[in-house]
Every structure is written in C-alpha cells, then in structure tokens.
MIDRENLO-568432 format. One line per field, with one value per residue (C-alpha): z, y, x; residue number from 1; residue in one letter. Coordinates in steps of 0.02 Angstrom, whole numbers, plus 50000, padded with zeros to 5 digits. Example, Ala and Ser with C-alpha at 12.3 -4.5 7.8 and 13.67 -1.06 7.14 Angstrom:
REM residues 2
zz = [50390 / 50357]
yy = [49775 / 49947]
xx = [50615 / 50684]
num = [1 / 2]
residuo = [A / S]
***
This chain:
REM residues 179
zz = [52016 / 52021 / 52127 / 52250 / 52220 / 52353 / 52416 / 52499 / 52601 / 52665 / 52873 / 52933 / 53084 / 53212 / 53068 / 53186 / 53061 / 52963 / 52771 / 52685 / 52728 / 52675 / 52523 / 52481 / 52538 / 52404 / 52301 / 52319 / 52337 / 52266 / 52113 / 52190 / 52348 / 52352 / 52480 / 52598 / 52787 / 52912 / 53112 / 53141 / 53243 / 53071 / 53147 / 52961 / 52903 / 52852 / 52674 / 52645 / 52460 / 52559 / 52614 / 52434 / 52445 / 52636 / 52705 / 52890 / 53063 / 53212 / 53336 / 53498 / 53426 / 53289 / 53346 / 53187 / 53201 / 53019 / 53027 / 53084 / 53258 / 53149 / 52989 / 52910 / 52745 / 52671 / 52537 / 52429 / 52537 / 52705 / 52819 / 52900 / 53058 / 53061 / 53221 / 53314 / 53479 / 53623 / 53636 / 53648 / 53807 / 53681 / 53785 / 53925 / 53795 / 53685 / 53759 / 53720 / 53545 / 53528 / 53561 / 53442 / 53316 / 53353 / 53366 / 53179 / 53133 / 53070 / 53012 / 53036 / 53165 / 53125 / 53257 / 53326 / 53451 / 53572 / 53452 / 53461 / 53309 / 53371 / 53275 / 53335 / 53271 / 53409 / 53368 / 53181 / 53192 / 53136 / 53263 / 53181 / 53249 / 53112 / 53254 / 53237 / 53069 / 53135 / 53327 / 53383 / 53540 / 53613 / 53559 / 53392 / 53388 / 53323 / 53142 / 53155 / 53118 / 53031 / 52920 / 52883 / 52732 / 52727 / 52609 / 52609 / 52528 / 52590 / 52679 / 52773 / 52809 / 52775 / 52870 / 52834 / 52934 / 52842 / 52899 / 52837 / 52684 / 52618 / 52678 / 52739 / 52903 / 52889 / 53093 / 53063 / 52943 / 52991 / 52916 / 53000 / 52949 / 52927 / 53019]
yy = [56852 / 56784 / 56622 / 56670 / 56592 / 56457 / 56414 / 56228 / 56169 / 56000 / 55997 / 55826 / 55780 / 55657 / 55490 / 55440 / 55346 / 55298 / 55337 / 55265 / 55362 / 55514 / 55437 / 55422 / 55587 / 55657 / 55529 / 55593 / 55788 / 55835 / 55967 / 55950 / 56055 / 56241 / 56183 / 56044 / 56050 / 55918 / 55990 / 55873 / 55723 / 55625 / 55525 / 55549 / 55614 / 55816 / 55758 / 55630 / 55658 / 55679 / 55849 / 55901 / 55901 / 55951 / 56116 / 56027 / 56079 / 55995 / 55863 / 55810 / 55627 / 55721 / 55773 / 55828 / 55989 / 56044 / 56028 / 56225 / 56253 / 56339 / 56416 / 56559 / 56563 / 56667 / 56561 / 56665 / 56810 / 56728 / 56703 / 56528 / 56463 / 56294 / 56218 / 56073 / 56140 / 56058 / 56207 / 56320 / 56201 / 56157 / 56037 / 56162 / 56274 / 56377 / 56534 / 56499 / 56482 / 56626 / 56765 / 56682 / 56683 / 56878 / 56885 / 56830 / 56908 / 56739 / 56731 / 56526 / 56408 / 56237 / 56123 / 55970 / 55849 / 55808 / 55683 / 55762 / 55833 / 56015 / 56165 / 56361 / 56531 / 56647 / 56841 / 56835 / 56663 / 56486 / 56364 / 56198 / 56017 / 55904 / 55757 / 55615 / 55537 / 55358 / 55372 / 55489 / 55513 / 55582 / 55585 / 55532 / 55398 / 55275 / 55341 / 55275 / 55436 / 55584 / 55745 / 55901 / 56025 / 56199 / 56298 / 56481 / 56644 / 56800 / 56793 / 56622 / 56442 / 56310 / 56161 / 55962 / 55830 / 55652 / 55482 / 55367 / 55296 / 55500 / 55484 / 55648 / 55634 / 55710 / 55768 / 55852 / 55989 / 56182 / 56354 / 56515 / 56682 / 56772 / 56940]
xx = [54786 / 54945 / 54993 / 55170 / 55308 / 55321 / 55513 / 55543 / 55669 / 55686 / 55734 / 55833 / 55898 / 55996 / 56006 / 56163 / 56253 / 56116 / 56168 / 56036 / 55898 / 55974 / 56033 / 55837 / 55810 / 55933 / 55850 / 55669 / 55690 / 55875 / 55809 / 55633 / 55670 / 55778 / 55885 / 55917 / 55960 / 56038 / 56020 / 56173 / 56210 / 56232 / 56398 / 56444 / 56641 / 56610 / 56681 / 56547 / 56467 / 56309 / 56339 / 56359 / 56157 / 56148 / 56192 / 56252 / 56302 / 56391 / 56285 / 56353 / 56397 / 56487 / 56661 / 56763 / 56790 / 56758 / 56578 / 56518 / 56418 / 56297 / 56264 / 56168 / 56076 / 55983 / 55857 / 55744 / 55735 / 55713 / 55850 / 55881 / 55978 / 56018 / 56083 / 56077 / 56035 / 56141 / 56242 / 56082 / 56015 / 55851 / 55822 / 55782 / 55653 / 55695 / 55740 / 55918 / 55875 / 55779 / 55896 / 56017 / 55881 / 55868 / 56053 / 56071 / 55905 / 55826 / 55655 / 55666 / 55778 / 55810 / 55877 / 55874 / 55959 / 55810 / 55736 / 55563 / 55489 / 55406 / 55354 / 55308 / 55294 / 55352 / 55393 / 55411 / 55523 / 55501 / 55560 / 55557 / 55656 / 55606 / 55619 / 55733 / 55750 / 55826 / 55793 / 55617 / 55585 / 55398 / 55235 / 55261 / 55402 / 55290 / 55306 / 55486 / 55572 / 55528 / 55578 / 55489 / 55477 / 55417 / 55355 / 55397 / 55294 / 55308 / 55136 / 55160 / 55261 / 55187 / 55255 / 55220 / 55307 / 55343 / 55394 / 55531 / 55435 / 55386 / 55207 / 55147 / 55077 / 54904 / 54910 / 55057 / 55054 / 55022 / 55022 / 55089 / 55042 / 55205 / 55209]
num = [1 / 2 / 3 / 4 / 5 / 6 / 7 / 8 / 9 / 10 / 11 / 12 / 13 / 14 / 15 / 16 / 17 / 18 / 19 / 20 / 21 / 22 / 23 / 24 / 25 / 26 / 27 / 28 / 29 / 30 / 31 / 32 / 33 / 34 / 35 / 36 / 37 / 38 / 39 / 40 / 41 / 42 / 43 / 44 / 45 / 46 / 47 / 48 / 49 / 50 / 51 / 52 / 53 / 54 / 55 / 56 / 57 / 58 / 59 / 60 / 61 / 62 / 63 / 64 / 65 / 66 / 67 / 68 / 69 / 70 / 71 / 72 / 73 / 74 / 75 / 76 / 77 / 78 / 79 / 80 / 81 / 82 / 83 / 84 / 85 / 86 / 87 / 88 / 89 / 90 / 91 / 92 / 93 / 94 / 95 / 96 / 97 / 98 / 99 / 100 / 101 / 102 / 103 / 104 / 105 / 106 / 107 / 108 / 109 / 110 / 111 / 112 / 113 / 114 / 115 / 116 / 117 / 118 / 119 / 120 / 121 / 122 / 123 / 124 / 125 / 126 / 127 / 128 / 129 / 130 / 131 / 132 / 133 / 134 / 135 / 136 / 137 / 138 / 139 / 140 / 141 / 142 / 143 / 144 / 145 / 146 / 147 / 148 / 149 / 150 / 151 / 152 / 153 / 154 / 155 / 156 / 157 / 158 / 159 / 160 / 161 / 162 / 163 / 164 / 165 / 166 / 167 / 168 / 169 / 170 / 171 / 172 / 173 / 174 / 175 / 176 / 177 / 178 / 179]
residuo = [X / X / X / X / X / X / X / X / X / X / X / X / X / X / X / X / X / X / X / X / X / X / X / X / X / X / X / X / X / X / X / X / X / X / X / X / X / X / X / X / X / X / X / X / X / X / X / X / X / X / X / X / X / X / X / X / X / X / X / X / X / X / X / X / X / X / X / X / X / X / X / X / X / X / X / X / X / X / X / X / X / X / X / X / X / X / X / X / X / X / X / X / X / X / X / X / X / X / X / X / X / X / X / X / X / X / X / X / X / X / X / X / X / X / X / X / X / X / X / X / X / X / X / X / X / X / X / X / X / X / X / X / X / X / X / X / X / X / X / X / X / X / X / X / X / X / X / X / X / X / X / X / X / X / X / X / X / X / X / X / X / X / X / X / X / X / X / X / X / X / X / X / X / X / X / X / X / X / X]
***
C-alpha cells in the first residue's frame, strides 16, 4: 500500500519585532516545509526579505497598510485562511472566525493575536493560533513562545506545536480525522 503524500506548513505568530527568531525559522524549515505562514503582529516593514519565505497578514501593532487583512491559499488541495484575528473579535471565541472560514470555504484558519496557542476541529475546519512566538500568554507561556506545523493528507491534520529552540513539545501534538 502506498504511504499519502503528507503536505506541511509551518504556522507563526505575534514575534513583535523580534527578527531573529524568524530568521531561524527560515533557517530550519525554508525547502523543508510547503509553505510558511505569519498570523501577523510581526512590527516588521511589509518589504522585509522575510516575507519572501512568509505568506503574512496585518496585526494590530502593524499599521502599514500594504500588509493584507487576510489571505487565501490554496496548498496542495486544501484551502487555507490566514488571519490574525483582532478584526474577527478571537478574543471573544471563535464564532466570528468561523463564518469567515465558511465564507471563504476554508478547510483550515490560521490566526493569532491573543498570544495563546489553541487548536480545534469544528465542522470540517482547522482552527489553529500557533500561540505567541516572542510573547505567550496562558497555559503554556512557560515554553517561552511557540510555533506549530501541520501535516496535511487527505484523511487527516496532523498538528505538533514547538518551542523557541525546535523541540517538539510532546503534550502538544494531535491528529484530526478529516471529514
């Protein structure tokens, strides 16, 4: 039997102004991942090299108004929303989120903005917020920061959260069963 073809994408979010830890992000995955995402609030210029490497949307402590509010993509088969969330009230749940999700018929939703790393599978969707990589908030702000990747077949997600120095972080990884 033949092993699926497994898609990952890297998920970052809310380094405010810290460039070197996505400069050993790109370091670690670029070529090793299918596509890298930044949820915004990098307080970086939208021209920065970096973004050659990051598909990246607007934060609230980003104020140019070149970077988009959101963006679309569809990677392998499987559509993505990236976001960072303020202007979806994540912060108040995701409801928000979720009917823009259905809006733009995405099978995962990346955000981020509330500093909390937090993963569900709700009604065929994906809701991922890879937490803060520079400044986490919640349960798990002792790793000092953290970044997810998923991996994608057509039968599931597979989702592994990582702190600053690329350890996995063995309480932190899950599978969904796609539906």
């Amino acid at each position: 039997m033949m092993s699926e073809e497994k898609t990952k994408i890297l998920v970052v979010s809310d380094n405010h102004g810290d460039h070197k830890i996505l400069d050993k992000l790109i370091a670690k995955y670029d070529g090793v991942v299918d596509a890298m995402f930044h949820c915004g609030d990098s307080e970086l210029e939208p021209d920065d090299k970096i973004f050659e490497h990051f598909a990246v949307v607007t934060g609230n402590c980003d104020y140019d108004p070149e970077f988009a509010e959101y963006l679309v993509q569809d990677i392998n088969g499987t559509r993505v929303l990236l976001t960072h969330g303020h202007l979806l009230g994540v912060n108040l749940g995701l409801a928000r989120l979720s009917l823009f999700a259905q809006e733009k018929q995405a099978q995962i939703a990346l955000f981020g903005h509330t500093h909390r790393l937090g993963v569900e599978y709700i009604n065929g969707c994906l809701y991922l917020n890879p937490g803060s990589i520079s400044f986490p908030r919640g349960k798990y702000s002792q790793l000092g920061g953290t970044y997810a990747i998923i991996g994608i077949t057509p039968a599931q997600f597979e989702v592994s959260y990582y702190n600053r120095a690329f350890e996995k972080v063995p309480e932190l990884q899950f599978v969904f069963t796609r539906n």
